[in-house]
Each structure stands twice: as structure tokens, then as C-alpha cells.
C-alpha positions as CSV (number, residue, x, y, z in Angstrom):
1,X,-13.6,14.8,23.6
2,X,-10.8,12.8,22.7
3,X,-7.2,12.8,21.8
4,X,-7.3,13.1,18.1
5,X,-10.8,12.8,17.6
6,X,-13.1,15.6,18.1
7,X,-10.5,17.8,20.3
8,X,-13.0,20.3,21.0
9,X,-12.5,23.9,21.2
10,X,-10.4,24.6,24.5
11,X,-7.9,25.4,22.0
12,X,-9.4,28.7,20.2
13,X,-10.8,29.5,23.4
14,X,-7.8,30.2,24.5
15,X,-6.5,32.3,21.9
16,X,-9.4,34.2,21.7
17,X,-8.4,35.5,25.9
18,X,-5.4,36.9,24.6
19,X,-4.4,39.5,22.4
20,X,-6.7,38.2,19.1
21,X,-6.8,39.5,15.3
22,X,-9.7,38.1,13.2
23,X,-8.7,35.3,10.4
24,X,-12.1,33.8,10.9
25,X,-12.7,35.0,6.8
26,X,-9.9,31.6,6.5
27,X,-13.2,29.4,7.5
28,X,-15.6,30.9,4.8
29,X,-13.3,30.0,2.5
30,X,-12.9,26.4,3.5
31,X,-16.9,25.9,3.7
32,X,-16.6,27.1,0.0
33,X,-14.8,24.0,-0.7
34,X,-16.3,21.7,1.4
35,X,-17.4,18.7,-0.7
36,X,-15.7,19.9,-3.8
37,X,-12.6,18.9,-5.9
38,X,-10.5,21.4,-4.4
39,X,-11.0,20.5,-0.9
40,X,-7.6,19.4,-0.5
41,X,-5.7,21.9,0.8
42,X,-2.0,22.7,1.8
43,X,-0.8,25.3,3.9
44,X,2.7,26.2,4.3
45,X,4.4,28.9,6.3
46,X,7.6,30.1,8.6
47,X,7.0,28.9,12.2
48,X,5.5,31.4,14.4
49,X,3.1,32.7,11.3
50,X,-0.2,31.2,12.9
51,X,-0.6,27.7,11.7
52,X,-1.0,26.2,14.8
53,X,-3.8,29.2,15.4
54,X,-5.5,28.4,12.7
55,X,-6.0,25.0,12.7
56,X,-7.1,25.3,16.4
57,X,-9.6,28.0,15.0
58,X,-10.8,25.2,12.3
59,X,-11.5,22.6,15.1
60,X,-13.5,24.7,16.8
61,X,-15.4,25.6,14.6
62,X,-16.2,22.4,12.6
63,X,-15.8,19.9,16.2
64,X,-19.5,18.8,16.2
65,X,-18.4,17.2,20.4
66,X,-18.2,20.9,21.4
67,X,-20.6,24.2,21.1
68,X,-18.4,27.0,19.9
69,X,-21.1,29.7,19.0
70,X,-20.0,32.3,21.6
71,X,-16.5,31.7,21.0
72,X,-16.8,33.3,17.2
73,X,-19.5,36.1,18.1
74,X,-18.2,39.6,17.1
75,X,-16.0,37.8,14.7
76,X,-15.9,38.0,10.6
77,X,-17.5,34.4,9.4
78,X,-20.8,35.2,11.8
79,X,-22.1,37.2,8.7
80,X,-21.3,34.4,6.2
81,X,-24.3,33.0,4.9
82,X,-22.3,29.8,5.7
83,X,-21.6,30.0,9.6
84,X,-24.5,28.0,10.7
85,X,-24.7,25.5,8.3
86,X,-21.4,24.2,9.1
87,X,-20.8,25.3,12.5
88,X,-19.9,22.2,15.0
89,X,-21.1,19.7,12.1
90,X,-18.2,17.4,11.8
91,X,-16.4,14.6,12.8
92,X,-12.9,16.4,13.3
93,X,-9.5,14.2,13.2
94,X,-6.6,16.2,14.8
95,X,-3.2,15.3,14.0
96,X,0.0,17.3,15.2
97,X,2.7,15.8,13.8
98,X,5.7,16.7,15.8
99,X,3.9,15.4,18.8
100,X,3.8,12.2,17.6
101,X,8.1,13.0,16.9
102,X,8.5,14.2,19.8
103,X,7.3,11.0,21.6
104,X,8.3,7.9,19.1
105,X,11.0,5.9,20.3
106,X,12.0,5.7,17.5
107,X,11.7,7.8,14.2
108,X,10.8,5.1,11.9
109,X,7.9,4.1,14.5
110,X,6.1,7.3,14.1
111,X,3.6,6.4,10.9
112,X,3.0,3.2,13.0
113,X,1.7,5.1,15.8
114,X,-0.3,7.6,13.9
115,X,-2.3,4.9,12.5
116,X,-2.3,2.7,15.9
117,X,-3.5,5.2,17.9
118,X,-5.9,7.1,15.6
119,X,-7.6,3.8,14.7
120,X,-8.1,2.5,18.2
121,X,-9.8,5.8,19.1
122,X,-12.3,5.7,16.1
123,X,-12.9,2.0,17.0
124,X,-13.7,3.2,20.8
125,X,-16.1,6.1,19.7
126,X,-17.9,4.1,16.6
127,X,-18.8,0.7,17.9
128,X,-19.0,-1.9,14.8
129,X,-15.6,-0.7,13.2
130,X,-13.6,-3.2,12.2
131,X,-10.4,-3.6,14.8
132,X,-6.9,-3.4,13.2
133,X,-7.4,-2.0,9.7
134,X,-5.3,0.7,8.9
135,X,-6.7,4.2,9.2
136,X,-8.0,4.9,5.3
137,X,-9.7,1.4,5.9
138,X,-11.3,2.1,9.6
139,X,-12.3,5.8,8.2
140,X,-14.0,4.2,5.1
141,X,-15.6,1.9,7.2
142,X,-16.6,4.6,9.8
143,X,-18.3,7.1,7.3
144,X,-20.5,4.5,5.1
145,X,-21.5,3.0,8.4
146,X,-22.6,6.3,9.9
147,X,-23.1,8.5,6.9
148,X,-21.2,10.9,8.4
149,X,-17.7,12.4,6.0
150,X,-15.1,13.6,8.6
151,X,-12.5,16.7,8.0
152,X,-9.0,16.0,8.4
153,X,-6.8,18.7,9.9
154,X,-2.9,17.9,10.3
155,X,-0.9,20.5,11.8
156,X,2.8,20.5,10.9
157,X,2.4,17.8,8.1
158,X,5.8,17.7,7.0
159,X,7.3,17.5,10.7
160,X,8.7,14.0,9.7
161,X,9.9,14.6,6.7
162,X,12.0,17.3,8.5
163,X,13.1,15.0,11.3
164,X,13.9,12.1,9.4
165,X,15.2,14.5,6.8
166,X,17.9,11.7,5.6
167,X,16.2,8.7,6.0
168,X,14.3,7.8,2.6
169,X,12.3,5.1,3.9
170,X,10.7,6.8,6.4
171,X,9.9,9.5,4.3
172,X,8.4,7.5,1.5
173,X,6.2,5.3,4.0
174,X,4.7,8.3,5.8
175,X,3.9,9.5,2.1
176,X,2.7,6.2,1.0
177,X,0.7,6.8,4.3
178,X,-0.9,10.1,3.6
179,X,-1.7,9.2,-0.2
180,X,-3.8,6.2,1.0
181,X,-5.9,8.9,2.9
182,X,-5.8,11.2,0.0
183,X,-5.5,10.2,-3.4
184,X,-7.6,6.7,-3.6
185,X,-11.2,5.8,-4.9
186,X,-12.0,6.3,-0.8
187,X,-10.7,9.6,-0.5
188,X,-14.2,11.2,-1.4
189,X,-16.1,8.5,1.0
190,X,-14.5,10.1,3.7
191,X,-13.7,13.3,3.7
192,X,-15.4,17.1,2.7
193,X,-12.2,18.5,3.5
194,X,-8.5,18.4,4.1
195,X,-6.5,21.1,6.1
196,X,-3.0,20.6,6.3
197,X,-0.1,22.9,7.3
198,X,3.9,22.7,7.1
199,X,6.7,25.0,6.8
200,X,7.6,23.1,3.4
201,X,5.5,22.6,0.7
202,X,4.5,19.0,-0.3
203,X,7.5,17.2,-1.5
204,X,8.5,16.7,-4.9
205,X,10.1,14.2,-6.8
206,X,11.6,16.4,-9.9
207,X,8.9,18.3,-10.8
208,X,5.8,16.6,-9.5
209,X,4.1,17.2,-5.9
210,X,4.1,13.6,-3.9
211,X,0.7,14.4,-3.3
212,X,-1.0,15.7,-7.0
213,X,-4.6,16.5,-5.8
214,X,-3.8,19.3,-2.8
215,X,-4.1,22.7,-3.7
216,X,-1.6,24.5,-2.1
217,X,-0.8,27.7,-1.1
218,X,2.9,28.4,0.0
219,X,5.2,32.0,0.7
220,X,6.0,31.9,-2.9
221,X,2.5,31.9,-3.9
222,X,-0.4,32.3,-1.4
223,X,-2.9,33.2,-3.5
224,X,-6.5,33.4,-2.1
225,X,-4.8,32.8,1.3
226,X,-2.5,35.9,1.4
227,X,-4.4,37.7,4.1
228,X,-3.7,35.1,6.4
229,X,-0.2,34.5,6.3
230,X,0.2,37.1,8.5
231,X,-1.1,40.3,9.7
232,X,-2.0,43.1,7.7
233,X,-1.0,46.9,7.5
234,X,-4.5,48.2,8.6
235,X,-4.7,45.1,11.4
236,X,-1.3,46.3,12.4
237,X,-2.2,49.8,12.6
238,X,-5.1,48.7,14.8
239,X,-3.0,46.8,17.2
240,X,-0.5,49.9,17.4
241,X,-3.5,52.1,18.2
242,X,-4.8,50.5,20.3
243,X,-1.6,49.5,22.8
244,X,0.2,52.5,22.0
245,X,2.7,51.6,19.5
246,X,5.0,53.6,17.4
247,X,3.0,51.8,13.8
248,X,6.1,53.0,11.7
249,X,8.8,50.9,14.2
250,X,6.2,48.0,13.9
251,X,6.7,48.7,10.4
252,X,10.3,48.5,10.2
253,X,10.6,46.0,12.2
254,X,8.4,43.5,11.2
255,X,6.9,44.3,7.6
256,X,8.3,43.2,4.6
257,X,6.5,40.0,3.2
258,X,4.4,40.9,-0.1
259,X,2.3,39.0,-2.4
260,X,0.2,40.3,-4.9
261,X,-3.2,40.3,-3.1
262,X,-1.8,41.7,-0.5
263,X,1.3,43.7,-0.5
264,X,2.4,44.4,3.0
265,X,2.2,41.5,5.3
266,X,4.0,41.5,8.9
267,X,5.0,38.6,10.9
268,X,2.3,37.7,13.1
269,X,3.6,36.2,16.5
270,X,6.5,39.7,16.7
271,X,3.9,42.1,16.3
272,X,2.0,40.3,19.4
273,X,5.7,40.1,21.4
274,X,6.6,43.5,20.7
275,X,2.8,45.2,21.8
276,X,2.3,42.7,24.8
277,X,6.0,43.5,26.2
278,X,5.3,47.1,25.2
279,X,8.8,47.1,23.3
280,X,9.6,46.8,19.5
281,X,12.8,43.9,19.0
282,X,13.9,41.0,17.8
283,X,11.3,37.8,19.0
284,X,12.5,35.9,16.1
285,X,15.3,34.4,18.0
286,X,12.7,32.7,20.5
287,X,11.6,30.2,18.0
288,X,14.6,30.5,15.6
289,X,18.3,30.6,15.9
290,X,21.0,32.2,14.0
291,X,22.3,28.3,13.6
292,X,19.9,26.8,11.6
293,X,20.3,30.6,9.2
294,X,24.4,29.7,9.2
295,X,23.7,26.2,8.4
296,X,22.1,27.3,5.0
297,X,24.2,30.5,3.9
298,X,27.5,28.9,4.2
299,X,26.5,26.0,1.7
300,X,29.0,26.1,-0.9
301,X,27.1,27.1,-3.7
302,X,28.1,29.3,-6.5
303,X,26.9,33.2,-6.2
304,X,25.2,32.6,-2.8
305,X,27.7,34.7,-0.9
306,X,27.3,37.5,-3.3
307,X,23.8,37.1,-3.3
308,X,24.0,37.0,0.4
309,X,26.2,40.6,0.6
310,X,23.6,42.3,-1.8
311,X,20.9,41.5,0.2
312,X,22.2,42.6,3.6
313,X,22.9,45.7,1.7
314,X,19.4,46.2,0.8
315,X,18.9,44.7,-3.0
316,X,16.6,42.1,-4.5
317,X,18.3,39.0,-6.2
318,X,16.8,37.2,-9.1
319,X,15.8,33.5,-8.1
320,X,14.5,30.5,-10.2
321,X,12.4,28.7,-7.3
322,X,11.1,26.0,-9.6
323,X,13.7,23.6,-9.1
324,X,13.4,23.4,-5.2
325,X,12.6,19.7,-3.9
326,X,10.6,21.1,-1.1
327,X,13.2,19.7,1.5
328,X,16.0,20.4,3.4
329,X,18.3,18.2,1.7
330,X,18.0,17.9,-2.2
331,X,19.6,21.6,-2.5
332,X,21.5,21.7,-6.1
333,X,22.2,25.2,-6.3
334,X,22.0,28.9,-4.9
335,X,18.5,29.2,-6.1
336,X,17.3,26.1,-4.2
337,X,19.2,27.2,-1.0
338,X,17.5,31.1,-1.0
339,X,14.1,29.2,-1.8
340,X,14.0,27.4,1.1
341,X,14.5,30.6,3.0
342,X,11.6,31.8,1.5
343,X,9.9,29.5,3.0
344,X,11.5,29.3,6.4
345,X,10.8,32.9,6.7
346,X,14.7,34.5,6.1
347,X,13.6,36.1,3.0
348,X,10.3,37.5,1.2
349,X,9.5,36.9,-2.8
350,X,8.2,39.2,-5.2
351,X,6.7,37.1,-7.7
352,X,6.4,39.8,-9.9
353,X,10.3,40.1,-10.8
354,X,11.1,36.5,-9.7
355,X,13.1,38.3,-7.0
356,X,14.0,37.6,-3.3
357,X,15.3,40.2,-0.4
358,X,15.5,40.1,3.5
359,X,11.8,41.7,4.8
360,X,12.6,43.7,8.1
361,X,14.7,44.6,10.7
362,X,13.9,41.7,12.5
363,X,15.6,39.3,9.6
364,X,17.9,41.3,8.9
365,X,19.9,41.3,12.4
366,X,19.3,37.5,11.9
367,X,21.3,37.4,8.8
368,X,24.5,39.8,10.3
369,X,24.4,37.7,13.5
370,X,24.9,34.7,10.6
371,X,27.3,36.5,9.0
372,X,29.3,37.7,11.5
373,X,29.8,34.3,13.3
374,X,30.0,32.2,10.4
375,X,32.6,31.3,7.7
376,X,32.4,34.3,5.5
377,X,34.9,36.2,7.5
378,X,35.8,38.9,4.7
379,X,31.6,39.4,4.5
380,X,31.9,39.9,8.5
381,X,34.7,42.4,8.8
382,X,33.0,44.3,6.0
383,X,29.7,44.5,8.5
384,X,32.4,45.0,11.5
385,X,33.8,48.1,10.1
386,X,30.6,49.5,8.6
387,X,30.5,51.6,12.2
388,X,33.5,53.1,11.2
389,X,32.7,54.1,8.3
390,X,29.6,56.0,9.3
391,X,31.3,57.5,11.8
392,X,34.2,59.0,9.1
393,X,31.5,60.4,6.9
394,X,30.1,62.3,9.9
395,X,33.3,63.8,10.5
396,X,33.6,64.3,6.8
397,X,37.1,62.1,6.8
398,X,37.4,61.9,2.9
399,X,40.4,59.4,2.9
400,X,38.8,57.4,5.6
401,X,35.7,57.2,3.5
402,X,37.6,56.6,0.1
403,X,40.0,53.5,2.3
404,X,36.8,51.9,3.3
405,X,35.4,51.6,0.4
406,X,38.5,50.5,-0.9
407,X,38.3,48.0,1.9
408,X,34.7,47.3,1.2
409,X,34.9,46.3,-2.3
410,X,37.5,43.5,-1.7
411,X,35.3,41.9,1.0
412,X,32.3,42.0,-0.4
413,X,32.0,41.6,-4.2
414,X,34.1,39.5,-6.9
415,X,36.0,41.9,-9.5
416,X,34.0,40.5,-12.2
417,X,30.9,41.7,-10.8
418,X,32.2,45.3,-9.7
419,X,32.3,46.8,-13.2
420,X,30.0,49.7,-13.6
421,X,27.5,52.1,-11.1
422,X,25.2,49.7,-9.9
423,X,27.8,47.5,-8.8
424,X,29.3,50.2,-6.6
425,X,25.8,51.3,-5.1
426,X,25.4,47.3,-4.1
427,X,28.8,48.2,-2.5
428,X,27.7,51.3,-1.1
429,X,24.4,49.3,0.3
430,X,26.6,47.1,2.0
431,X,29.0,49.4,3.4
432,X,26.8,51.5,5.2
433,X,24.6,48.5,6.6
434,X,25.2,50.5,10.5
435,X,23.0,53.4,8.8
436,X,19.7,50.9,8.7
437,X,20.3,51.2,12.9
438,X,19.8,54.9,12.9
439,X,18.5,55.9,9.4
440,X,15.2,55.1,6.8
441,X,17.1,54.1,4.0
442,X,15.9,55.6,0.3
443,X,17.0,54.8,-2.8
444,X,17.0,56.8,-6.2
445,X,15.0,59.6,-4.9
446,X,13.8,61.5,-7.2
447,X,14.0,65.5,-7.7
448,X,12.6,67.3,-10.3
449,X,15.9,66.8,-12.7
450,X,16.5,63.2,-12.1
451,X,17.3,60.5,-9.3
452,X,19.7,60.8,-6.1
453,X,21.3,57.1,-5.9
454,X,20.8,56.6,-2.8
455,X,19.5,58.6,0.9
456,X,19.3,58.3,4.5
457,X,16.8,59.7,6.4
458,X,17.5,60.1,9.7
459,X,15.2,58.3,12.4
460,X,12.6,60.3,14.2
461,X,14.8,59.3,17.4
462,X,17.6,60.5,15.4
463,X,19.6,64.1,15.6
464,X,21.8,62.7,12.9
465,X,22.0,64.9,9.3
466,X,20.5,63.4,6.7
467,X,22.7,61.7,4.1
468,X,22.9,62.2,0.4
469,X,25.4,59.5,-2.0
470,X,25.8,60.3,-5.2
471,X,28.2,57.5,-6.8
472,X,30.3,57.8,-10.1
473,X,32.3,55.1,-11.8
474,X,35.3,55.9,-14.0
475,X,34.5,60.1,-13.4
476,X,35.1,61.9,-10.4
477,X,33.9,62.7,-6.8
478,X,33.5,66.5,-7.5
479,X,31.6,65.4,-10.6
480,X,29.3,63.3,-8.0
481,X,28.9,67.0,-6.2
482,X,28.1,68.8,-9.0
483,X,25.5,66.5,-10.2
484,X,24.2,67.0,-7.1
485,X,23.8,70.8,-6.1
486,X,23.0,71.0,-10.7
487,X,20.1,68.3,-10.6
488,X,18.9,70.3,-7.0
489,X,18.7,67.0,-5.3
490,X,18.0,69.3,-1.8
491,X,15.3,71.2,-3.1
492,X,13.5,67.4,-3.2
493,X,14.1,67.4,0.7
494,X,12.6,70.7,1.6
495,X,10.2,69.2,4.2
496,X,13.1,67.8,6.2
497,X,13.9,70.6,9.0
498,X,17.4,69.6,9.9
499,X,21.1,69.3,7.8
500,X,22.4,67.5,5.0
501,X,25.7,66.0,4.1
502,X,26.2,65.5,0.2
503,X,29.0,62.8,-0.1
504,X,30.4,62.0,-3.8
505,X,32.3,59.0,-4.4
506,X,33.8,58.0,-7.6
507,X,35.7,54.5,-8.5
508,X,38.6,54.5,-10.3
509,X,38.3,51.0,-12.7
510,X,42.2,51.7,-13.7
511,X,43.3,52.4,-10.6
512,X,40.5,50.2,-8.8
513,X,40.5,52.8,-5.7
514,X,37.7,55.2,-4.9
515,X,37.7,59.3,-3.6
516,X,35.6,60.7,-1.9
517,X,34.6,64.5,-1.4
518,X,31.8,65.5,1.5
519,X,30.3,68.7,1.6
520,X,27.8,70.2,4.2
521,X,24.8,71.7,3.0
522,X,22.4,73.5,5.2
523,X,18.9,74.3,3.5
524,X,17.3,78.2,3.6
């Protein structure tokens, strides 16, 4: 086994010892592709989403130095018509890309060494090679001579480009690199497959991919591949089961992604923190820091602190993701700044509505802790004093309530923008961000005359009352009550067993304050 060549399968074995959810359906799909046009292909998710897994799972399975047959019993592919055919059949090439960053002396050395050391081991396993070709040259040479196509698996692909993120000559060599492998009259001679991964897509330069022929399959758009960008509800709900776990904390705290295959997806390596420490939190800051989030969401770019403020308040914001370069530097506008945190894992897309919002609970305190030690210090003291206001609509504090909104409108949204109802329940979202701690936040529930704008639920862990906002602009706050107890917005709650607070708050456009009336309302 070597290096790069043929790695074997110590890898998988490994992650089949520990706490292990099946994504062996990912390798019927490849052997589906094998040989064909669209065996090119481009994987690209947050860190921590099972890349590395994956490709480890691939080697394994393809390696034809190792025997991995008891290592995928009692797994999915087994019953694919396609396991044995392709099982340990290949010549495997294993690249991980930030190992070879890790260890260049210098940055602009690191295509140099890829092809140094990658060609010297093919050349020591395959007598007759020809000795200091480059690699699409030694490969070339390698399967015509032995008759034998190889798979390619890179892990981390676009490492470089993210290390040497402003340095254009290394970043068009290792291109110029990769596109001899893949796009040339050779490309076919030697491979029956490609499997790369990244946390970007394949860069673009304006609107065409660097490399044309991969078929890629990103968080905006994982097509066939959704499944396996994370764990599912029902795999999730198996895990919980079987260790024990609350399922609807898992939930909260680490669902959110959704694509239209598959419209619940968790993040993978949380849900295996949180069951194998037997505690639900955030795991996020283990691979991630708040940092690199600050770095992005103070960029001055026009609406991105108001698209910012919405989200942490629990809205979706319209995107245009098409004109993201696929790096971390070409970023023109708001739109390209919130796509990249698509793909970095900050934020989940609907590609429905075009729209983007923070998944979970675990994001979420990612994007206060941002926000609270960043720049945006009017967007911090509005999260700072969210506690109090919670705390004054418990005690039913009407002026309290009515000053911090007051308060809260200032700091979080422009005056332009504040100009009718659904800019004051954006406000509202915000200023009771402290209630996603302790409540299950619904909005516009609906009763059998209409839509409440917005409830909390109390947690299960909860002895909180359960909150009901109805929100007025240019009427009145006792108008917000009425609507309430005339439209029966309770009667909708019935199966909650404990009390209620109906809380009416009106804005005053002419006056640009806000009232507030609370009322306690205990069901029969």
C-alpha cells in the first residue's frame, strides 16, 4: 500500500468502529457512472459534513491492494447488482490536498510536489514508466501499458486555492494542473472516474467553471447527492433511539439544511458529538470559529447588515447566487458574501424562493457570538438587551415593552425599510431573539378566523407561558387585542395545558414610537 497510490482501506475501517450511518448508496451511484461522460464529479460541502468519510469509504471500496468485503457487509451497496463487479477493482490515486499545504515550504511549491511525488510512486509500482514526465503523462503512459484505467479521488480539492487565496499564479498553475488530468484527449485513457471534494465549488472565471466537464453538486444545488450531505431525519431519529436522545433537541439544534430531494438534512459530525458526549450543544466551534463568521458579515456591502438582523430574527432573505466566483476573494456584493456562507455552512438555501436563512441553533449562536463581538455595535446591543425585554413582557411592563421596541427599531433596521407590518414583525423577530433559548418559535399560526403573527411555545423544559404577538402598524395596541380574543387565536392552542400572555403592539409611523398592551389569558 502506498502513500497516494492504492491507500488501502485502514481508513473506512476505522470509521466503521465508531458510531457509523450508511452512505454506502453514494458508491452505487458512482459505479453508475463509471466509464461514462458524467464521471467527473465535484463535491462540495461545509467542513465537518463527511467529505473526508466519504472519500475514505470510496478507497476502500474501489483499492484493488486491499480486501474490503467484510468491511461493507450489513451495509446498503451489498444489494446493488453492482457491488461485486467493482469491488477492490481499481487502481486508486489518493490526494489530500491540505496535506500537501500543510507540508510545502512554500505555497507556490505545492503543485510541484503533488506531481513529484505522485509520479515517483507510480514509476516505483509500474516498472517501464517513463521517469520525470508529469503526472497526466506518467498516468497515460501507466494505463495503455497495463490496460488498467485508475479512479482519481482528491479530498479537499480546492485547499490551495483557499490558502493561496491571493496569489493568482498559484491558483491558475494548480488549475492549469488539474485540467491536464481532466479536460484533454487523455482524460478518457486514464480514468473511469473522478471524485473530488471542496468546501467551494470549482472556480469560475465570470460565468464559466475552470474546469467545464465535472458535474457538480454543491449546498446550493445537490441534486442526486442530497442524501449525503448530511444525515437525514429518519437516520437522525435512529441515532436518538438508539443512544437515548431527546430527537426534537437534535432537531433544533442541528436541522435546518433543505434541498428539494430531501428536505430536512442535519449536520453530520454535531449529531455524532452531541450522542457520543450524551449532551446536545454547540460542536461547531471545534472546527470553526466565530472569526472567520466576523470576517465575512462585517464586509461593507450594501444591505448585508440588514440582511444579517433579519435573519438572526428568524426570516429568509432573497439571494441572487449566480454571480458568486466560487472564492473567498472576488466578493462584489451582499449576494456573493451570503453565498459563500451557503457554502461554508453559516446559512441553508431554499432553491425554491431563491432564499437564504440560518438552519439551527447551532448556527445561530454562531452568528450572535459574530455579532456581538464584531463591528455592528447597534446590532449587538439590540441582541444584549433582548433579555430585557423578555423579561418586561413577563412582568407585563407595557412601557418597558413599547421603550424597547422603540430602542429596537433604531438598531436594527434603516427607516426606509420600517414602513408597514412586516417590517415591524422582522423587528419583533429580532427583538425577541432570547425567546429561541427558552421557546419553539411559530409564526402566523393559523386559527379558524385567520393567522396569529407570530407565537412562542414554551420548551418542554420550560414553565414559561406561552406567548402570543399580534402587531399593528399605524392602529392601535388594543386593536392588536381585540383582533386577538375576535379571531379566537386561543381556541387554536387548546392542546397546550398551561397559560398565555396576548401582547399587542402597535407602531405609530407619525410619531415613529410603539405601545404596547399585555393581557393574561388563562384557557377553560
Amino acid at each position: 500500500m502506498g502513500n497516494y497510490l492504492n491507500i488501502g482501506n485502514a481508513g473506512f475501517a476505522a470509521i466503521r468502529k465508531g458510531i457509523y450511518i450508511d452512505k454506502t448508496g453514494l458508491i452505487s451511484f458512482l459505479n453508475n457512472v463509471l466509464g461514462t461522460a458524467d464521471k467527473l464529479i465535484c463535491v462540495s460541502r461545509p467542513r465537518r459534513f463527511g467529505k473526508s468519510f466519504a472519500a475514505k469509504m470510496l478507497c476502500a471500496y474501489y483499492d484493488k491492494s486491499c480486501d474490503s468485503r467484510e468491511l461493507f457487509q450489513g451495509t446498503e451497496i451489498t444489494g446493488d447488482t453492482s457491488f461485486e463487479k467493482y469491488l477492490n477493482h481499481y487502481n486508486v490515486i489518493y490526494l489530500d490536498i491540505t496535506l500537501f499545504t500543510s507540508r510545502a515550504s512554500d505555497i507556490r511549491n505545492v503543485v510541484r510536489d503533488i506531481n513529484q511525488a505522485v509520479t515517483e510512486e507510480i514509476a516505483e509500482t509500474f516498472p517501464g514508466v517513463p521517469k520525470g514526465a508529469d503526472l497526466a503523462e506518467t498516468l497515460v503512459c501507466t494505463a495503455k501499458s497495463t490496460g488498467q484505467k485508475f479512479i482519481m479521488i482528491i479530498d479537499e480539492w480546492d485547499a490551495l486555492i483557499r490558502e493561496a487565496k491571493d496569489d493568482i499564479t498559484v491558483q491558475k498553475e494548480y488549475i492549469f494542473f488539474l485540467r491536464s488530468l481532466f479536460k484533454s484527449s487523455w482524460t478518457d485513457v486514464i480514468f473511469d472516474a473522478a471524485y473530488i471534494t471542496g468546501i467551494l465549488p470549482i472556480k469560475k472565471y465570470g460565468t464559466q467553471s475552470a474546469m467545464t466537464d465535472f458535474r457538480e453538486y454543491t449546498m446550493l444545488a445537490p441534486k442526486r447527492l442530497a442524501e449525503y450531505v448530511g444525515f437525514t431525519e429518519s437516520e437522525v431519529q435512529m441515532l436518538c433511539g438508539r443512544y437515548g436522545m431527546d430527537f426534537e433537541e437534535a432537531r433544533r439544534w442541528y436541522d435546518g439544511y433543505s434541498f428539494r430531494r430531501v428536505k430536512s438534512v442535519y449536520s453530520p459530525s454535531s449529531v455524532i458529538e452531541a450522542v457520543r458526549n450524551e449532551e446536545f450543544g454547540n460542536y461547531w466551534t471545534q472546527s470553526e470559529t466565530y472569526e472567520s463568521l466576523k470576517l465575512y458579515i462585517e464586509m461593507d456591502e450594501d444591505g448585508l447588515k440588514e440582511s444579517i438582523v433579519q435573519m438572526i430574527g428568524g426570516m429568509r432573505v432573497k439571494i441572487d447566487a449566480g454571480t458568486f466566483q466560487n472564492d473567498l476573494t472576488t466578493l462584489k456584493c451582499r449576494d456573493d458574501v451570503l453565498t459563500l456562507l451557503v457554502h461554508l455552512g453559516y446559512l441553508a438555501y431554499d432553491a425554491d424562493n431563491r432564499m437564504v436563512y440560518i438552519p439551527n441553533e447551532e448556527v445561530r449562536e454562531e452568528f450572535i457570538r459574530a455579532v456581538t463581538t464584531g463591528k455592528h455595535t447597534e446590532v449587538a446591543k439590540l441582541i444584549r438587551n433582548s433579555d430585557h425585554l423578555l423579561e418586561a413582557t413577563l412582568n407585563k411592563d407595557e412601557e418597558a415593552v413599547a421603550a424597547a421596541m422603540d430602542e429596537a427599531h433604531t438598531a436594527a433596521t434603516a427607516p426606509t425599510f420600517y414602513n408597514n407590518e412586516q417590517a415591524l414583525r422582522s423587528v419583533i423577530r429580532m427583538s425577541y431573539i432570547s425567546c429561541l433559548d427558552e421557546f419553539l418559535k411559530i409564526e402566523e399560526l393559523p386559527s379558524g378566523h385567520g393567522y396569529a403573527d407570530v407565537v412562542f411555545f414554551p420548551r418542554k423544559t420550560s414553565s414559561l407561558p406561552l406567548l402570543l404577538i399580534e402587531l399593528k402598524w399605524d392602529r392601535t395596541e388594543y386593536g392588536a387585542i381585540a383582533q386577538i380574543k375576535n379571531k379566537d387565536y386561543p381556541q387554536a392552542l387548546k392542546e397546550y395545558g398551561g397559560n398565555l400572555l396576548l401582547v399587542g403592539i402597535n407602531y405609530n409611523p407619525k410619531t415613529r414610537k410603539h405601545s404596547c398592551k399585555i393581557e393574561s389569558f388563562r384557557k377553560k
